[in-house]
C-alpha positions as CSV (number, residue, x, y, z in Angstrom):
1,X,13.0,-6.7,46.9
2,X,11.1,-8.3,49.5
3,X,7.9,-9.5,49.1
4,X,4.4,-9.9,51.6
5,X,1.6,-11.2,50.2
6,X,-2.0,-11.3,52.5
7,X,-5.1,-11.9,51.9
8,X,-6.4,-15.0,50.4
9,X,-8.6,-18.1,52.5
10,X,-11.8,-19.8,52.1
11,X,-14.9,-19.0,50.2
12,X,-17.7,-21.0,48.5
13,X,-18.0,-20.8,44.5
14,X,-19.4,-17.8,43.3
15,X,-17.8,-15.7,46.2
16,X,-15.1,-13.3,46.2
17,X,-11.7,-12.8,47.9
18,X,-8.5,-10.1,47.6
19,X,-4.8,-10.6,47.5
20,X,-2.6,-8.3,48.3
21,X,1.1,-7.8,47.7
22,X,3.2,-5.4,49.5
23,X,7.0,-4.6,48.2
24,X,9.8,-3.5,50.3
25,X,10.4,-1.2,48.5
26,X,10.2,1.0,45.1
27,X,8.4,-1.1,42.4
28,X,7.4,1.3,40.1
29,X,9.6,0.0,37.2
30,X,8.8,-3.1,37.4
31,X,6.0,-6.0,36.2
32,X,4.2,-7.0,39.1
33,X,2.3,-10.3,38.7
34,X,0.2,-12.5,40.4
35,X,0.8,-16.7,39.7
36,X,-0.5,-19.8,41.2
37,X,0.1,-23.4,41.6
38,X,-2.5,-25.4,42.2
39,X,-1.6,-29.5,43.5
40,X,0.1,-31.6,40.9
41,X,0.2,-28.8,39.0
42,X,3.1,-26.4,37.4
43,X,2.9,-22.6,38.3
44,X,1.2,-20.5,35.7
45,X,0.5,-16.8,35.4
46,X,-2.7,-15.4,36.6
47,X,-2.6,-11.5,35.9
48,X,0.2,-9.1,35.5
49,X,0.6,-5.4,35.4
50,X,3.1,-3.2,33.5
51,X,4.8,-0.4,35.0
52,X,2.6,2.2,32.6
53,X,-0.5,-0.4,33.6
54,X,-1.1,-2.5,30.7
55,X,-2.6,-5.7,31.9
56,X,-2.7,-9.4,31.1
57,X,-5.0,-11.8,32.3
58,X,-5.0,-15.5,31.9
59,X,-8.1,-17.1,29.9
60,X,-10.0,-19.1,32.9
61,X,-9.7,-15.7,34.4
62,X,-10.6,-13.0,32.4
63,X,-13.6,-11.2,33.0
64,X,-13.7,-12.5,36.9
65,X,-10.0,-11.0,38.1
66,X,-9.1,-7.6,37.9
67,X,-4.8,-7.0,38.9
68,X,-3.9,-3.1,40.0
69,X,-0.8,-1.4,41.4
70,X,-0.8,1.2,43.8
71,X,2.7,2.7,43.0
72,X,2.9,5.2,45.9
73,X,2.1,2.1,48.5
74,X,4.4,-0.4,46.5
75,X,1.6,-2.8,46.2
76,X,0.0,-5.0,43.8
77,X,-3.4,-6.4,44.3
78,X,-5.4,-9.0,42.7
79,X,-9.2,-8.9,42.9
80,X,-10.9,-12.1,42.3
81,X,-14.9,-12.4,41.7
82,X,-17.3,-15.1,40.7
83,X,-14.3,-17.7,42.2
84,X,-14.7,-21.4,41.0
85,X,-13.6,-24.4,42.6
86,X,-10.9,-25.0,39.7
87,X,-9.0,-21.2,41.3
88,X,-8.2,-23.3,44.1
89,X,-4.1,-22.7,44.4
90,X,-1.4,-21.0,46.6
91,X,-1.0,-17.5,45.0
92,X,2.2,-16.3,44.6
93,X,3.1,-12.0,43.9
94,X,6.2,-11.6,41.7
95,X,7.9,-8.6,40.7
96,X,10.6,-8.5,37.6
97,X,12.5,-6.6,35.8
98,X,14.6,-7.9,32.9
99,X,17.0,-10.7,34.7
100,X,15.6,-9.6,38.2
101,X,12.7,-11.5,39.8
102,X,11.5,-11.8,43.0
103,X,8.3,-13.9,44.5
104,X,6.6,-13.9,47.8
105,X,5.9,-16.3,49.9
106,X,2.5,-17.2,48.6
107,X,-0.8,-17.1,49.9
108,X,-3.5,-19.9,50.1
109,X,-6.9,-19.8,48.5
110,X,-9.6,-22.1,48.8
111,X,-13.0,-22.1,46.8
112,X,-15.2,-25.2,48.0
113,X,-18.2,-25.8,45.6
């Protein structure tokens, strides 16, 4: 599975920006996630979605992100509102299945204060 991530770039605290993931191919059965890695730090999980839509959020994120799936497009999308500073990070899109994972190439976002 191939993985194309878009969306992300600047925005001032308080503002909001959308990250899209688009997968080459049938996702349906799989968790689709979004990460990040911010500098000097280790990658940690943002949001994920289960194939029946159960959701998971991280705690410095919940109630400001929202993570869908559009099965029929092969996408997953990660809305982020009411962005601080501290979200700044290069967003990554996995998809995983058991033993199978597979990332994209990551995507950018800065939130200046």
């Amino acid at each position: 599975v191939q993985l194309q991530a878009s969306g992300g770039g600047l925005v001032q605290a308080g503002g909001s920006l959308r990250v899209s993931c688009a997968a080459s191919r049938s996702s349906s059965s799989y968790f689709m996630g979004w990460y990040r890695q911010a500098p000097g730090k280790q990658r940690e999980l943002v949001a994920s979605i289960s194939p029946g839509g159960s959701t998971n959020y991280a705690d410095s994120v919940k109630g400001r992100f929202t993570i869908s799936r559009d099965n029929r497009k092969n996408m997953v999308t990660l809305q982020m509102n009411s962005l601080k500073p501290e979200d700044t990070a290069v967003y990554y899109c996995n998809v995983a299945r058991g033993v199978l994972s597979y990332w994209g190439q990551g995507t950018l976002v800065t939130v200046s204060s």
